[in-house]
C-alpha positions, -999 to +999 in steps of 0.1 A: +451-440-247+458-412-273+428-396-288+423-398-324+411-362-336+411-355-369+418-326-391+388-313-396+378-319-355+364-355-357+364-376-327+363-414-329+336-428-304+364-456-296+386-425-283+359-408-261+319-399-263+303-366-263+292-349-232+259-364-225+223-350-236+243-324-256+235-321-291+269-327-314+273-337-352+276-374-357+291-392-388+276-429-392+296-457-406+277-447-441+291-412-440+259-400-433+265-366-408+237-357-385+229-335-356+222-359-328+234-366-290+244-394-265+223-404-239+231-419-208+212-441-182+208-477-166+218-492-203+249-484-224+252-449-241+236-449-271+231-422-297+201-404-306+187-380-333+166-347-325+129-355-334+123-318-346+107-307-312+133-301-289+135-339-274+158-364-283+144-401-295+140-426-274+151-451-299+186-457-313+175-469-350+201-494-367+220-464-396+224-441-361+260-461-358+279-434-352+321-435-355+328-402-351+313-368-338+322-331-336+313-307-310+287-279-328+297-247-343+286-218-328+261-194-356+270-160-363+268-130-343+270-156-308+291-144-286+294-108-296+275-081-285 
């Protein structure tokens, strides 16, 4: 299978999913973009959004539908010293 990355670093979820309980940017079949993250378990992966305390949701609400995600750019000054 040949991954499907696009230009501007889009991954297509058909292609391969994001390292799980990591947060990465999700794009929904809408075109709605979103910080959110694929958890893993005894059921299927499944996508979740941050709730605004530090802890994923434990619900995958029907506009989640993600297509495509991107790994998370780093902010400024990370990395240096």
């Amino acid at each position: 299978m040949t991954e499907t990355t696009t230009d501007h670093g889009w991954i297509n979820v058909a292609d391969r999913l994001p390292p799980p309980h990591r947060d990465v940017w999700c794009y929904n079949r809408t075109g709605w973009q979103f910080q959110g993250r694929i958890c893993y378990g005894m059921h299927a992966p499944f996508f979740t959004y941050p709730r605004g305390d530090g802890n994923a949701s434990n619900t995958a609400p029907d506009w989640i539908d993600v297509t495509h995600w991107r790994p998370l750019l780093e902010g400024p000054g990370k990395g240096q010293s």
